[in-house]
N, C-alpha and C positions, 0 to 999 in steps of 0.2 A: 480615499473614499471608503468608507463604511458599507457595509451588507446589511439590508434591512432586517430586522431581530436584536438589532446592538443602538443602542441608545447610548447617550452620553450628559452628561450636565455641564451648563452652563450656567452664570449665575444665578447660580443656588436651585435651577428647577432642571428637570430633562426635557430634554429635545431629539425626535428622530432622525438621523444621519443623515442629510442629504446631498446630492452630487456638489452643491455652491460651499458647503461647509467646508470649515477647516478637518481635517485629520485629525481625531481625537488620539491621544497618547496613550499607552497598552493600562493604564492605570486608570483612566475614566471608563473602560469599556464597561458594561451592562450587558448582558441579556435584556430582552423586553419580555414580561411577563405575558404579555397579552398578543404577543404575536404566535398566532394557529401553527405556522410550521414547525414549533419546539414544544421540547416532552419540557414540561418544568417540574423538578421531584428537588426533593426537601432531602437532601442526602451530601455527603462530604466533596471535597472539591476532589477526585483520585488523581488530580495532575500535582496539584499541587505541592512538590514535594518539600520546598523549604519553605511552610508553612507558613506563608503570607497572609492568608486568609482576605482574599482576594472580595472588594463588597460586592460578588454579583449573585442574584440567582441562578443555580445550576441547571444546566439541559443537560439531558440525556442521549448521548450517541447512539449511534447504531451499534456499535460495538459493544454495550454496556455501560461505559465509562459516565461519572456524570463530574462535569467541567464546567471551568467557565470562561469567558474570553480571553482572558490574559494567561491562564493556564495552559490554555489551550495552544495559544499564541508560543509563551516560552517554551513549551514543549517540541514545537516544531522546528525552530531557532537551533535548539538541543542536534539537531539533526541534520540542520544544513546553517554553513556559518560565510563570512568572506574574509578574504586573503586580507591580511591589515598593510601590506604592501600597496596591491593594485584595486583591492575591495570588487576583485572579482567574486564569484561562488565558487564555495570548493567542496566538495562533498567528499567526509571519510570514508575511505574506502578499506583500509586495514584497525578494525577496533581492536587488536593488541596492540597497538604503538600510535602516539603524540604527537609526534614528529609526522607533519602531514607535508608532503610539497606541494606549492603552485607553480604549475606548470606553463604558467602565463608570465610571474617573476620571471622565472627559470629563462625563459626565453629574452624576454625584454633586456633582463640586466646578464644575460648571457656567463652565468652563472646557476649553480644553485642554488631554488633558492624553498627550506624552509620553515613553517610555523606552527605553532603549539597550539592544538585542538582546545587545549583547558586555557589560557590565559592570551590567546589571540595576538599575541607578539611572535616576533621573528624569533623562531628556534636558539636557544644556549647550551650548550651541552652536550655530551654525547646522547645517541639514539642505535636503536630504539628503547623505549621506556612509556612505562604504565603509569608513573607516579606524578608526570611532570616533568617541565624543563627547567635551568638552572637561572629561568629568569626573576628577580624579587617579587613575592605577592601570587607565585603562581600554585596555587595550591586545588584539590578535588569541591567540587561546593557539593558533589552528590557524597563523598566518605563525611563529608561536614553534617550533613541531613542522617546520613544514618545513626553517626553520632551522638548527635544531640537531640533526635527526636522523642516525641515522647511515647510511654510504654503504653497499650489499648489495653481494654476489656472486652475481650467478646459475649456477644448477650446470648449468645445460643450452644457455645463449645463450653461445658462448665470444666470448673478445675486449671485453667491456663492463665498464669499470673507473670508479670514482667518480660509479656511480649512486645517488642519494639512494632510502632506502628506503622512502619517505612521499613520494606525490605528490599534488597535487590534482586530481581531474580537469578537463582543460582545458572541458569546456563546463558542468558545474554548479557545480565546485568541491568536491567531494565528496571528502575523504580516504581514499586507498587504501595498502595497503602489498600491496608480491608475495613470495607465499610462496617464491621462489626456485626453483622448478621449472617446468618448461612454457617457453611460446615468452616472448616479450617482451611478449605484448599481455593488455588485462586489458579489462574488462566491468564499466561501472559499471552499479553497484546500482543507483543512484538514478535515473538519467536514460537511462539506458542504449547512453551511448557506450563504443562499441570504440576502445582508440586502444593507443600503444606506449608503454610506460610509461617506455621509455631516450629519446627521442627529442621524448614529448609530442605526435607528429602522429596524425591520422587513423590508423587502422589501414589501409585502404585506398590513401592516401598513400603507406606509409611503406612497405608491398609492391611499389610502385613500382621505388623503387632497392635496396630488401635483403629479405633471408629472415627469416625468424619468429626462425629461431635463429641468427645474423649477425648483427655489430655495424649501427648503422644510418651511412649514409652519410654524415648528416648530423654525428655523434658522440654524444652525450649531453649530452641539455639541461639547460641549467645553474639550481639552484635555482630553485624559483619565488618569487616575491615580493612576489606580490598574489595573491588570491584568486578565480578567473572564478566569476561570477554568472549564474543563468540562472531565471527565473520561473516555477516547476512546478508552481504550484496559485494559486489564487485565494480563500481563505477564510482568516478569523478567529474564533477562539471566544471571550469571554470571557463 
């Protein structure tokens, strides 16, 4: 079932979600323009991190962020997964290491038992580890986004050239893109560091030797490469 504001197409026209319909697939969601509950701004999708370019019109959170269904959607997914064993919930509890257990295998098959955060198969390998398990195909899709993403202009920080548009934040790791306006410094969601998004330091730091809207002293830091890890909660469901 669909939440009113999310429209879907059917052949070739749209139609509002209703309880009798089918479950529309994270790929036809919509926003609906014309529903009063949602801010709708003309601004970049900031979930979207491996740039899908997702066809919906953008609402505006409360938080800032402006997303859209399916972004929004993957991004939550991002944070709670299930067991490919018993397809219980299991929720990371240690974000330096892959190797996650379920404690519901564990039980059942009376054993240990477990599975890799990044490629959703039963664990290969030793543990723990950041990079992955030693199963084929299992590789970061967020070190893939930083890599390949493309370099922004900002319209308001003059002088800052071959800044990637997709950073991680340096103390959770948390993927961000800047909507191109405003100073250099951005405000994670998640954990809630202020830092410069050209630069990568403190925001506090980086005030130091330059201005909000000035290139930073230092230059523009270069791709990231690893992922910073930081432990923001203590629980598992399954």
């Amino acid at each position: 079932m669909e939440s009113k504001g999310i429209i879907q197409e059917e052949n070739g026209r749209k139609t509002e979600c209703e309880e009798d319909q089918r479950e529309s697939t994270p790929e036809e969601k919509r926003f609906d323009p014309d529903d009063p509950t949602l801010i709708i701004v003309d601004e970049e999708d900031q979930l979207d991190f491996e740039l899908d370019n997702f066809p919906s019109p953008r609402a505006l959170m409360s938080c800032g962020h402006a997303v859209t269904p399916t972004s929004l959607t993957n991004w939550c997914r991002r944070q709670l997964d299930q067991c490919p064993g018993c397809q219980s919930t299991v929720l990371r509890s240690d974000f330096t290491n892959l190797c996650v257990e379920c404690t519901w295998c564990t039980r059942n098959h009376r054993r240990p038992f477990f599975l890799c955060w990044q490629c959703l198969r039963e664990w290969r390998g030793p543990s723990p580890r950041t990079d992955g398990c030693d199963n084929r195909g299992c590789s970061d899709k967020s070190l893939e986004t930083l890599k390949n993403c493309p370099d922004m202009t900002f319209l308001e920080v003059e002088g800052v050239t071959g800044c990637p548009s997709i950073r991680a934040c340096p103390s959770c790791g948390f993927l961000l893109g800047h909507d191109q306006t405003g100073c250099k410094f951005l405000l994670c969601p998640q954990c809630g560091e202020d830092f410069c998004f050209v630069c990568l330091k403190n925001t506090d730091d980086c005030c130091e030797t330059s201005d909000p809207y000035d290139p930073c002293s230092g230059g523009v830091a270069p791709r990231q490469t690893s992922i910073p890890s930081r432990v923001l909660f203590l629980h598992r469901s399954v």
